[in-house]
VOLODO-877590 format. One record per residue: y, x negated, z of N, C-alpha, C in turn. Coordinates in steps of 0.1 Angstrom, whole numbers. Example, Ala and Ser with C-alpha at 12.3 -4.5 7.8 and 13.67 -1.06 7.14 Angstrom:
residues 2
n.yy,n.xx,n.zz,ca.yy,ca.xx,ca.zz,c.yy,c.xx,c.zz
-57,-132,78,-45,-123,78,-33,-132,78
-22,-128,71,-11,-137,71,0,-129,79
end
This chain:
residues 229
n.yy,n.xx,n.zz,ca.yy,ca.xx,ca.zz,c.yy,c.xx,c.zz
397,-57,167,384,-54,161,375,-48,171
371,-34,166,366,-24,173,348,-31,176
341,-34,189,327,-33,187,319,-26,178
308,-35,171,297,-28,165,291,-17,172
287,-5,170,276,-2,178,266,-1,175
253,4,185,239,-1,181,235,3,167
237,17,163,229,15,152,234,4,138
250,5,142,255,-7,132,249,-20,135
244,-23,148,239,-39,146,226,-35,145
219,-29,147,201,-26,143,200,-29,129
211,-23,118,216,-21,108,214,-37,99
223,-39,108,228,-55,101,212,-68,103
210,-60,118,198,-74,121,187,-70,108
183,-59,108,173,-56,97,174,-60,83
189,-63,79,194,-67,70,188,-82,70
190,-88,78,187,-100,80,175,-104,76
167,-95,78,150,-94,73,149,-97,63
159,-86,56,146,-79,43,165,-93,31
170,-96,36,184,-109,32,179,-117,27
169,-124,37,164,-141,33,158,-146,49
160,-159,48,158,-169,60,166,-167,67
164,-172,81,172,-172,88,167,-177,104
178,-183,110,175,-189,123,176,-175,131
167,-177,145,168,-169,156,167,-177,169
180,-177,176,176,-186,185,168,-176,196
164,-181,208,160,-171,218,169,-175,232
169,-169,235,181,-174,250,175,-164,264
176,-170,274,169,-164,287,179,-161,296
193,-158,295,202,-154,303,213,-152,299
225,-147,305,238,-144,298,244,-156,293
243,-165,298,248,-181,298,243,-184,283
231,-186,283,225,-195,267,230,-179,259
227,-171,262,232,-161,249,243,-162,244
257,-167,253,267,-170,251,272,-179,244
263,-193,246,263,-201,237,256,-200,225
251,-193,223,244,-190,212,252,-184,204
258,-175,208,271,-163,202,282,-173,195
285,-182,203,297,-190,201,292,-202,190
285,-208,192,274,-213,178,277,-210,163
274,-192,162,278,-188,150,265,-183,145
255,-180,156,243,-175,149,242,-159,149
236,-152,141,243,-136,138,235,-128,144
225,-135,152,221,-121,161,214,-133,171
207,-129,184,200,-134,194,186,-129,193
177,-135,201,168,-127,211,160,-136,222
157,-127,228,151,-132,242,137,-142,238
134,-145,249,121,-149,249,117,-148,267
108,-143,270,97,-136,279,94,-156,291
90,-159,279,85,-173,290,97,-178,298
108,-180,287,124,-187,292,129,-178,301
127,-165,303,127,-159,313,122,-159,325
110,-157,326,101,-161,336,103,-175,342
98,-183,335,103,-196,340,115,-201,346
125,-192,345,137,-194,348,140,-188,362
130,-179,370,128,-173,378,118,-180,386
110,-188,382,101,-193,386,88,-190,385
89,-180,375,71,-171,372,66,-176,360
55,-177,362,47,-177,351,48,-168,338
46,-172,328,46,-163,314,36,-147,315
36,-140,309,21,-131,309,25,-120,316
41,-115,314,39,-104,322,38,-101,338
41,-113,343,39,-115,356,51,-115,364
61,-113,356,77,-108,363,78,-96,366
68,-87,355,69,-74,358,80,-71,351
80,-51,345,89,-45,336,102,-45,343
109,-40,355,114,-38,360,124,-49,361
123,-63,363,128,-80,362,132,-81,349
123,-80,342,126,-83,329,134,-75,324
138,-61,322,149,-59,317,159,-60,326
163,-63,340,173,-64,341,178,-76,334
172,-84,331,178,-95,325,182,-94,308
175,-84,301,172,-82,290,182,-74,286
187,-66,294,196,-52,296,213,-60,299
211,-71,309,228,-76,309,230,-86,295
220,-90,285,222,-96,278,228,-91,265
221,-76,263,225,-68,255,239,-62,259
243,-59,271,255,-53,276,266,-65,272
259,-79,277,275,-90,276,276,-95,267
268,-95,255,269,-104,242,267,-94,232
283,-95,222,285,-87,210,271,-85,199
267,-93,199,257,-98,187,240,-90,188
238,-82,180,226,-78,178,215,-87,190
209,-80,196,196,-85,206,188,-78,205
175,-85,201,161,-80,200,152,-86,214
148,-78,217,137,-88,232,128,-86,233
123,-98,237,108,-105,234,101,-90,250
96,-83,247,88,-72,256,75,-74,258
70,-85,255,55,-92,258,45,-78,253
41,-75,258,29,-64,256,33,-56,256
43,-49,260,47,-37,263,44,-32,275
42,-41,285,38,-40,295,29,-26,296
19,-30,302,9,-15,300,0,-17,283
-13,-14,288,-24,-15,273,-23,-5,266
-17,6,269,-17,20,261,-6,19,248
-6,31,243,5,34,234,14,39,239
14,47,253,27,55,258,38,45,267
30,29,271,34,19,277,46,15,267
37,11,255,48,8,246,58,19,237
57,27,239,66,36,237,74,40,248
70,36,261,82,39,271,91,27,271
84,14,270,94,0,263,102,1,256
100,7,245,107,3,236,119,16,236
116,28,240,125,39,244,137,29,255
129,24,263,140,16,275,150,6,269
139,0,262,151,-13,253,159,-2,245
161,6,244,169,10,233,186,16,242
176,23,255,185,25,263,193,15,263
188,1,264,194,-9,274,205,-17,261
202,-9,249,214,-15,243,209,-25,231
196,-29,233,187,-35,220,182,-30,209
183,-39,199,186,-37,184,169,-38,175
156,-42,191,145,-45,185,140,-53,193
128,-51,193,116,-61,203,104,-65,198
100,-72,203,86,-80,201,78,-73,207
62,-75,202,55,-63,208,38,-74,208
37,-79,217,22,-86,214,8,-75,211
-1,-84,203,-10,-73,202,-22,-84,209
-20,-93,222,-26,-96,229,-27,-94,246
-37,-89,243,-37,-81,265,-36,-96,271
-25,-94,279,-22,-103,290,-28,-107,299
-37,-92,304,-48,-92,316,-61,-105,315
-67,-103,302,-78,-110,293,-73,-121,285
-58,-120,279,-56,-128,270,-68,-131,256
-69,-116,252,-77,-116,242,-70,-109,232
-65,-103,222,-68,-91,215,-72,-81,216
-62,-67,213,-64,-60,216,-75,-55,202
-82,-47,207,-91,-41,191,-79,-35,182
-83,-41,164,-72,-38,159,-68,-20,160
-81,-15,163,-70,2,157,-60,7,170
-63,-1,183,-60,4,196,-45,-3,195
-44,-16,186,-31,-28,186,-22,-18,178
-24,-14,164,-21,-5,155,-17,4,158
-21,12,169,-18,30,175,-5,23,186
-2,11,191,4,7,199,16,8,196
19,-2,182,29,-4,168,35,10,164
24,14,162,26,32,158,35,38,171
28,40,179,39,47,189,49,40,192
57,25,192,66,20,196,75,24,186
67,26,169,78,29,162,84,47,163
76,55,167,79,64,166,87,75,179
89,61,191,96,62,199,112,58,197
116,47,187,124,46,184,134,55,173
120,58,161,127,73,157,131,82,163
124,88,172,125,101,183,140,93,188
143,86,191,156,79,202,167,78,193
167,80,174,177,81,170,183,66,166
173,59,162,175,42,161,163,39,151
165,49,136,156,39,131,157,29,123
162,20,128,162,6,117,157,-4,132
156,4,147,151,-6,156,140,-15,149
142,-26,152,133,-34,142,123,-39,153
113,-33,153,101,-36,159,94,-50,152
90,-57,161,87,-74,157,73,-77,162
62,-70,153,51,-69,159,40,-85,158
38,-87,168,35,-104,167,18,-106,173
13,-114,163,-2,-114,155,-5,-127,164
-12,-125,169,-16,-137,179,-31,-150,176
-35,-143,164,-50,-147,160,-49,-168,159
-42,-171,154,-38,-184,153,-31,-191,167
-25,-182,172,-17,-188,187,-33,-192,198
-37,-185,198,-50,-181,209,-62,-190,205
-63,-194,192,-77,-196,185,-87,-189,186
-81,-176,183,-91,-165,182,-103,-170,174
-106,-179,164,-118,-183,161,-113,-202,156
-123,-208,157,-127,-223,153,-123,-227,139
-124,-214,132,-125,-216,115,-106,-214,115
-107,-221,105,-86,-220,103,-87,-202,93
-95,-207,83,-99,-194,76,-102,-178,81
-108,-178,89,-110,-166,97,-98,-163,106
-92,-170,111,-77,-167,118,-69,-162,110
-67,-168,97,-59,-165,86,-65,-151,83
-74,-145,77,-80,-132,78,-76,-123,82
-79,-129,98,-75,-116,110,-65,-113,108
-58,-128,107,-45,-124,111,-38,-114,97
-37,-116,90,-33,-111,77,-38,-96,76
-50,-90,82,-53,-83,84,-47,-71,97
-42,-83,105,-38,-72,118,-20,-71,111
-20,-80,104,-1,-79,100,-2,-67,95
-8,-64,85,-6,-54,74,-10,-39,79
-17,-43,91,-22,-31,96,-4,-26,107
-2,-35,110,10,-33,122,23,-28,108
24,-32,100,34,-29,90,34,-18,84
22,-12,80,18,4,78,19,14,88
18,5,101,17,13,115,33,17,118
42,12,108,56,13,112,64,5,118
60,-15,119,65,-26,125,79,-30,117
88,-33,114,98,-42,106,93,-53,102
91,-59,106,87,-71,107,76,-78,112
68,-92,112,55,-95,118,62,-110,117
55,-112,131,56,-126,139,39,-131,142
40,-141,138,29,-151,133,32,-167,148
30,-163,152,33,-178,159,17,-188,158
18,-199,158,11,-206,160,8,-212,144
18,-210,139,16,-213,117,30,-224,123
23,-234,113,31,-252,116,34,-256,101
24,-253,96,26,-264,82,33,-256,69
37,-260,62,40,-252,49,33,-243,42
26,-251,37,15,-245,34,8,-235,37
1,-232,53,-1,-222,55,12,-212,58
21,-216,62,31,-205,65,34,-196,51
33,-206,37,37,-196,25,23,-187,24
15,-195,28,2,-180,22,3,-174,33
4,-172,43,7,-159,51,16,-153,47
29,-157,43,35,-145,34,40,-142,27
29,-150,17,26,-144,4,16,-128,8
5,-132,18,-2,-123,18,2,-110,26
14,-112,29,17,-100,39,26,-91,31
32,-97,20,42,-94,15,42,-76,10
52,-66,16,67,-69,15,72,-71,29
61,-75,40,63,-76,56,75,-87,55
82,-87,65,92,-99,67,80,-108,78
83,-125,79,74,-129,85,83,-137,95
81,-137,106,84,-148,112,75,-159,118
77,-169,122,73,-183,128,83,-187,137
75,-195,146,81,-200,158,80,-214,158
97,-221,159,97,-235,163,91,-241,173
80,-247,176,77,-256,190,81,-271,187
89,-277,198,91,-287,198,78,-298,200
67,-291,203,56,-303,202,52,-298,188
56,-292,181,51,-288,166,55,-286,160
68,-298,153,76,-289,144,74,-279,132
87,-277,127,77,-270,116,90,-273,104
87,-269,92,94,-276,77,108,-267,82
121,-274,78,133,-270,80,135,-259,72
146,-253,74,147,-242,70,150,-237,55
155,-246,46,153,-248,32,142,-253,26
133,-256,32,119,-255,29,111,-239,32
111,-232,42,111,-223,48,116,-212,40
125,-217,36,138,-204,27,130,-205,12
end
């Protein structure tokens, strides 16, 4: 049985999207990706903190671009299965930052990345049309590179951060910066800091036809996945 190649697993992970539910584990080295592969879960992706941490750095971009994909780059080279990676910011505030990201991840063999629309430096939010032009160029780096089903995983931080006190106004923004990133050319939108059912269905309801993701925290769980589905 001949390897997928990338645009066949770009292919397939996007499938996954627009399919149904679905688990994503995140793995920080060739090791947990492997077990993850062997598991029986149908694609991977990184995560930025499990990385760092596992180096001994702090989260936030503080590994630097250079660190991070070598790790991001043997994961995609050793493990069959579609990998999307977590690219924090796109290291760099600009649009050409994240367009040279996501051009590199593509080099490096990845099927799609995360893209925060919160500056690391400040840990604020970026202004939405600056977050938007960001999304925009990462997706149109990936067209230019001959990978368009790269599934760009653009992730809305308004609820993670407590960008405001009001639960209501977070929900706003945030629904507002999704839909803005999904027009902007994103696959998909990642929501972290959404726990309950409840709010997780009205976020996407309201984003819809965006695919939505949410993130498991062990201090937070969240409704199983047939609830979820």
């Amino acid at each position: 049985m001949t390897n997928p190649s990338q645009s066949e697993k770009a292919a397939r992970f996007l499938n996954l999207h627009e399919g149904g539910c679905f688990i994503l584990p995140n793995a920080w080295d060739v090791p947990s990706a492997a077990l993850v592969a062997e598991a029986g879960f149908p694609a991977i992706a990184t995560t930025s903190s499990g990385i760092a941490m596992a180096g001994g750095i702090l989260d936030g971009e503080k590994i630097g671009v250079d660190r991070m994909f070598a790790v991001v780059s043997e994961i995609a080279r050793r493990v069959p299965l579609p990998v999307t990676g977590d690219l924090e910011a796109g290291y760099g505030p600009n649009p050409e930052h994240v367009a040279a990201s996501v051009k590199r991840a593509i080099q490096s063999g990845m099927i799609g990345a995360n893209i925060e629309d919160k500056d690391p430096e400040t840990n604020k939010l970026f202004p939405l049309e600056d977050a938007a032009a960001r999304i925009r160029a990462g997706a149109e780096a990936a067209k230019a590179a001959g990978l368009a089903d790269f599934v760009l995983n653009a992730r809305v931080d308004p609820f993670l951060i407590g960008w405001s006190k009001n639960a209501d106004e977070n929900f706003a923004e945030a629904v507002r910066r999704a839909k803005a990133y999904f027009e902007a050319g994103a696959k998909s939108i990642f929501v972290p800091g959404l726990f309950d059912a409840a709010t997780i269905a009205k976020v996407a309801e309201a984003i819809r036809p965006a695919p939505l993701n949410v993130m498991v925290s062990t201090g937070r769980p969240i409704p199983p996945l047939e609830e979820l589905r």
